[in-house]
N, C-alpha and C positions, 0 to 999 in steps of 0.2 A: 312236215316239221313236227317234232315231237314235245311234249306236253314241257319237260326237262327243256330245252330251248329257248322254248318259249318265256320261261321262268325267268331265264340267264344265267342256270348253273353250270350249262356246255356249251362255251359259244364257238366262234372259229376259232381261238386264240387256244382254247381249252379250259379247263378247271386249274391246270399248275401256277398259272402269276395270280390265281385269287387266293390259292394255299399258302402259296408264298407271303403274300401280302398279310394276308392274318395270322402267319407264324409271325410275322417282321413285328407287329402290331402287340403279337400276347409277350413276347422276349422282351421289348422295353417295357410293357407293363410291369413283367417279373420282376426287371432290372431295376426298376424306379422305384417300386412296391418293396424292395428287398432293403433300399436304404430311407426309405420312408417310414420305418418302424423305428427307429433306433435313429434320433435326436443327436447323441453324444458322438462325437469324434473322437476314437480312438487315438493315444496321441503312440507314433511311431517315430521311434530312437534309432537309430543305425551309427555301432560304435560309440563312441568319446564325441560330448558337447565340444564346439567350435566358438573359442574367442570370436565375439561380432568383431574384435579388432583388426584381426588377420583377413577378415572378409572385405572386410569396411574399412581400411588402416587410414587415419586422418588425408586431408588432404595434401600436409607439408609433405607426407614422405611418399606422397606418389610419383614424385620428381627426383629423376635417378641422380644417385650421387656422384657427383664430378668426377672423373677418374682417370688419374694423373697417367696412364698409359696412353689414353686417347690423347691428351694435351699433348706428349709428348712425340707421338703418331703423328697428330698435325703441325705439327714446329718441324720435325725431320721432314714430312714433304713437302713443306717450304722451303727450308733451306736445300732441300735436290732439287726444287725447278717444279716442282707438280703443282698443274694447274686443274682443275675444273672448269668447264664449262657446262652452263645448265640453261633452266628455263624456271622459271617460278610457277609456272601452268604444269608442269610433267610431272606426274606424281615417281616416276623412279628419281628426279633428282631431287622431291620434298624426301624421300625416302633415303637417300644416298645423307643427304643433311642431319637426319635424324637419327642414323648409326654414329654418327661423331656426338652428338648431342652439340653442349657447350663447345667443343675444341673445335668445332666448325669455323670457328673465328679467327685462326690461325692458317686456317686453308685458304690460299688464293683462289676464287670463286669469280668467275665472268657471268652476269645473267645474259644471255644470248635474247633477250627480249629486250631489253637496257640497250645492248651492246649488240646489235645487228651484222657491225660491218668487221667489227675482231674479229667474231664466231664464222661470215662470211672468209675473212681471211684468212683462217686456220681451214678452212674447208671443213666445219663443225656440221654434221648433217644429222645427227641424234641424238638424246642429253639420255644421263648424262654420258659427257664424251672426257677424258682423261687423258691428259700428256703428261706421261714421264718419261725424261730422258729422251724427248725427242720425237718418242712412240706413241700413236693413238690407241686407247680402249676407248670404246664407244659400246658401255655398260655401265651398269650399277655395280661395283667391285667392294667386297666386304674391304675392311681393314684390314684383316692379316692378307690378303690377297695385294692388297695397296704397300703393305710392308714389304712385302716380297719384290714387288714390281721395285719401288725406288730403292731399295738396301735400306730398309730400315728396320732396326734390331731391336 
């Protein structure tokens, strides 16, 4: 065994993960060192300041404005027969509720958890599920897809 060895500057492993390890050691010193002189933060602008309003817009107008198409959207698939069936647990039919907003009120809606032995009756086996005109969708179906399905304009 030689003198170098015995030291532990070449072990079995070698000299390279000790190199490594004190390049690893002097590059965050640099890196730390380099903004440890210089206190001040440089302040950086990119483009045109940003109303904090448009960021942050009060609370009142986070709540989409009522929109008399949807009203109208769910009064027409009323009046054709279109029903809903859901689950208040299944987030595709919190999500199918949520594209109507407000006019969800006008939708005949069954919770299949309420209502076990309707959703049984219709042989209801996924939410949500959609009859119009007779026909099952057994999906989440946008509005214009729902306008389409019952004729409505």
């Amino acid at each position: 065994m030689t003198n170098a060895m015995r030291r532990g500057a070449i072990n079995k492993r070698g000299i390279f993960p000790r190199l490594t390890g004190y390049i690893c050691v002097l590059l965050t010193v640099f890196v730390w060192g380099c903004n440890l002189g210089d206190s001040s933060t440089p302040e950086v602008t990119y483009g045109t300041p940003v109303d904090p309003e448009i960021l942050f817009p009060p609370e009142d107008s986070r709540t989409p404005p009522k929109d008399s198409r949807m009203d109208s959207l769910a009064k027409c698939l009323t009046a054709k027969g279109a029903v809903v069936y859901g689950s208040s647990r299944c987030s595709r039919t919190k999500r199918q509720i949520e594209a109507f907003g407000e006019a969800f009120n006008h939708i005949v809606y069954v919770n299949c958890i309420a209502s076990e032995e309707a959703c049984d009756a219709k042989g209801i086996r996924s939410y949500p599920t959609w009859i119009i005109k007779g026909r099952k969708f057994p999906s989440f179906l946008s509005p214009t897809v729902l306008a389409d399905l019952a004729g409505c304009d």
